[in-house]
C-alpha positions, 0 to 999 in steps of 0.5 A: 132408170136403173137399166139406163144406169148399168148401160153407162157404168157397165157398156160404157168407157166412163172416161169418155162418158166425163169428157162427153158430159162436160163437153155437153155441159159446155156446149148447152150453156154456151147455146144459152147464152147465144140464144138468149143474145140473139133475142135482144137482137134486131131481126136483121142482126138476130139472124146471124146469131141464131146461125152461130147459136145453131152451129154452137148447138148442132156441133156440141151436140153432135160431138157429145153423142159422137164421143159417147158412142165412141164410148161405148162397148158392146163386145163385138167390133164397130165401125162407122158409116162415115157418109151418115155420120155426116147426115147425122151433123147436117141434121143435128145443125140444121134441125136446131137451127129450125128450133131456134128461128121457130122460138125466137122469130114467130110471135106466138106465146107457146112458139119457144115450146114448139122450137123446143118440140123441134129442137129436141126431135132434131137431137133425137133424129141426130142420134138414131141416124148416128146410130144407123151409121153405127156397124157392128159385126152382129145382129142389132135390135132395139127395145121400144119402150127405152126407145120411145122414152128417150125421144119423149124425154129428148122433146119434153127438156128440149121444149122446156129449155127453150121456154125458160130461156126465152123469158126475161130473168137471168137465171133462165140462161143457167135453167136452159143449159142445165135442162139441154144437158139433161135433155142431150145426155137422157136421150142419148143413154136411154137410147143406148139402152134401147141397144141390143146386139146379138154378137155374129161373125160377119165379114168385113172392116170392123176394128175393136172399140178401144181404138176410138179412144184417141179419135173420141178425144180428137173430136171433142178439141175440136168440138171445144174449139168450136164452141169457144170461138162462138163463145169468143165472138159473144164475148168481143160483140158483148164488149163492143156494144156495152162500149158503144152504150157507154160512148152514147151515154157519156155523148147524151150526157155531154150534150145536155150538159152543153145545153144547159150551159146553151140556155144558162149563157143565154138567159144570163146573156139577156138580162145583161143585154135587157139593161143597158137597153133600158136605159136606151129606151129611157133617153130615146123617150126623153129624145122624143119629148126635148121638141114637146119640152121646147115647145112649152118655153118663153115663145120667141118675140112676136114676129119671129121664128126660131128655125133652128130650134124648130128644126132641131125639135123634129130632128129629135123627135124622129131619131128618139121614134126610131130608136124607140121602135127599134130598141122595142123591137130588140126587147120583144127578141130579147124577152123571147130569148129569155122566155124561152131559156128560162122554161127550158131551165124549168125556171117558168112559173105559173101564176093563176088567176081567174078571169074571163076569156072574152076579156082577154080575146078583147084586151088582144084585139085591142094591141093589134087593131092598128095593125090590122088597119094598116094591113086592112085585115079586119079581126073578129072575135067570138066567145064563150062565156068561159071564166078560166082558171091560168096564168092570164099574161101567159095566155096573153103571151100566146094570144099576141104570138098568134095573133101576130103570126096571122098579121104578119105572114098569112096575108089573109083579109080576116082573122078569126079569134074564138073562145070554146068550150070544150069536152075537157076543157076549152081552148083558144082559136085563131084562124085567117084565110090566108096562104096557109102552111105547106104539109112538109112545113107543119112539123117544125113550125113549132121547134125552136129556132124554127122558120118557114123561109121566104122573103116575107118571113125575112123581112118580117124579122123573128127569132123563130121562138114565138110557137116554140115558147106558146107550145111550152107554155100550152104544155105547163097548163097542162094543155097543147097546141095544135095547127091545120093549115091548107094552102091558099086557103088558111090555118088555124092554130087551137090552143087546148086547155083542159078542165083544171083551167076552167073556172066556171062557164055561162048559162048559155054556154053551159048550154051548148056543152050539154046539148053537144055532149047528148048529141055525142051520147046519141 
């Protein structure tokens, strides 16, 4: 140490060995802060970082070893190969180029210190090759043991920095700079110590090294250039993408705000639309008895009929069926509306009861057997002995938005309606072998507002809320939803409930999930 130390304070210019230190100094953490950029980069984006990360590195680097060797003194005129002097920048560029990929780019947990290994390999040969193109006008040997130490010291920093730096916490950016400097500067000036000239008068160009003076001072501005525009471009990036963040926040945040003013306007939209519809649906039903009410006065005198009262009646028993059937109709999209606003509101709530599965799958079949003859589809249903623990008209709700699906869209000849028990719960089954659903259609089935097009579904009418409502409330059960559907063949959506909706089973359903779950076990 004390022999590196009296080669810098003795056979060096200290005015250059300060400019050379504080332009390794910048240069290091410049390189830091490009390095540690690039690694929140994409692949495609951190590519054209570690090029400017490696040129930042390279020329800094290079500079600083140049510019300390423009420092140095050994008391016989110098000159420069300036061919290898060139070699010795690629090399210096190119070398920390390597490193830098190597750390950043292989997803290995020792890859920043094998970058770093090469990394400090690379300066070390940027300064043997520097010095080879370094003349003097004598005979040059060299001492192996500083030798060696220098390139040790150059890949140990080296390899160090770059760990440091590729890890998470801040101050790894300052670790790295502080140990690339330490690694730059203790390679270069042990390596100079490891310098020895025998003074020999030769022929030759050779000029005095005092005559580098200006040339050193030349070389560091532009190294300083360099190094700030790569500075700059991290700056101007830096502030565009903390812009862009800010803009993308500011239009996330605007857009929630729409939408929660979306669905507030509509859940305010269908109460006030629910009221005056219900006063609709009261005197259409007074419409439709005014023939009963006729019917049941003073009959007119034997002998006699009173066409036109007879004919008034049933005028108004089919316009109050007609406006019933459609003011039902409007309510049923109404209520959807409503459902659906209020759970993206999070104003749902659950109520739950116990009850037995079999009775709801029943209670189901029930509202929609007529339906089911008029289409001729004939309903069957199977079930556990499951008593769950839910909110019973909700799973009703989901029951008739399925249940009415296969009725109205799948044009099949049965459907099936099944209570399981499951693994981890039970769940609900309803299944036809109609149409079925093509692939493509089967990932927005369940998204709001959401239609397969074609004239049936057309004319079947809809908001496009039903699965969409089924799967939120699946989901605040704590459940899901899920379909599988071949076309011409049918499809089957599974409403899964898990055990905390499950109350209590029967014996032989107990059974069942006990034999399955050996059979599982085997």
């Amino acid at each position: 140490m004390i022999t590196v130390l009296s080669c810098v304070a003795v056979q060096h210019d200290i005015s250059l060995v300060v400019l050379a230190a504080i332009l390794c100094t910048f240069g290091s953490w410049v390189t830091s802060r490009l390095y540690r950029h690039s690694l929140d980069r994409s692949f495609r984006q951190a590519i054209s970082w570690h090029l400017l990360t490696a040129l930042t590195a390279g020329v800094s680097i290079w500079c600083t070893h140049f510019v300390a060797m423009l420092g140095f003194r050994p008391d016989v005129p110098v000159n420069f190969d300036l061919g290898l002097t060139f070699v010795s920048l690629l090399i210096a560029v190119l070398g920390s180029a390597m490193g830098i990929f190597i750390s950043s780019a292989l997803k290995m947990r020792f890859a920043p210190v094998i970058g770093g290994a090469i990394f400090g390999l690379a300066i070390a040969a940027m300064h043997y090759a520097g010095m080879i193109a370094y003349r003097v006008q004598g005979i040059v040997y060299w001492r192996e043991d500083f030798l060696i130490a220098s390139i040790i010291l150059s890949v140990l920093f080296s390899s160090v920095a770059l760990y440091l730096g590729s890890k998470p916490r801040k101050q790894g950016e300052y670790q790295m700079a502080i140990l690339l400097t330490v690694a730059i500067v203790s390679l270069h000036f042990t390596g100079m110590t490891a310098f020895r000239v025998a003074p020999l008068s030769i022929s030759g160009d050779f000029v005095n090294p005092e005559a580098f003076k200006v040339l050193a001072i030349a070389i560091t501005g532009t190294a300083l250039i360099i190094v700030m525009g790569a500075l700059f471009s991290y700056a101007v990036e830096n502030r565009t993408r903390m812009e862009s963040i800010a803009e993308l926040t500011a239009a996330r945040n605007a857009a929630e705000s729409a939408s929660r003013a979306k669905s507030e306007f509509m859940s305010v939209l269908s109460h006030e639309l629910r009221t005056p519809l219900t006063i609709i649906l009261g005197y259409s039903g007074i419409l439709s008895q005014l023939k009963v009410i006729n019917e049941q006065k003073k009959p007119p005198a034997e002998g006699t009929v009173d066409l036109a009262a007879v004919q008034l009646g049933e005028q108004v028993d089919l316009y109050g069926k007609k406006i019933s059937v459609a003011a039902n109709h409007l309510l049923t999209l109404i209520n959807e509306i409503l459902d659906y606003t209020s759970m993206e509101l999070g104003d749902a709530k659950l109520i739950r009861t116990s009850f037995p599965v079999q009775e709801l799958l029943a209670e189901a079949e029930d509202q929609f057997q007529e339906l089911a003859n008029q289409k001729s589809i004939t309903l069957h249903v199977e079930s556990d002995g499951i008593v769950a623990h839910a909110d019973r008209g909700r799973c009703l709700q989901i029951l008739i938005n399925l249940i009415g699906n296969a009725l109205k869209f799948s044009k099949s000849s049965d459907v099936f309606i099944r209570g399981k028990i499951e693994e981890n719960g039970f769940s609900i089954e309803v299944e036809d072998n109609g149409c079925g659903i093509k692939e493509e259609n089967l990932g927005v089935i369940f998204h709001a507002f959401q239609q397969i097009e074609d004239a049936d579904n057309r004319s079947e009418g809809g908001t496009g809320l039903g699965l969409a409502i089924c799967r939120k409330l699946a989901i605040a059960h704590g459940g899901d939803i899920s379909v599988e559907s071949v076309v011409g063949s049918g499809t089957t959506f599974k409403v899964t409930m898990p055990a905390s909706a499950v109350e209590g089973v029967g014996p032989e359903a107990v059974k069942r999930l006990e034999m399955s779950n050996l059979r599982m076990a085997g």
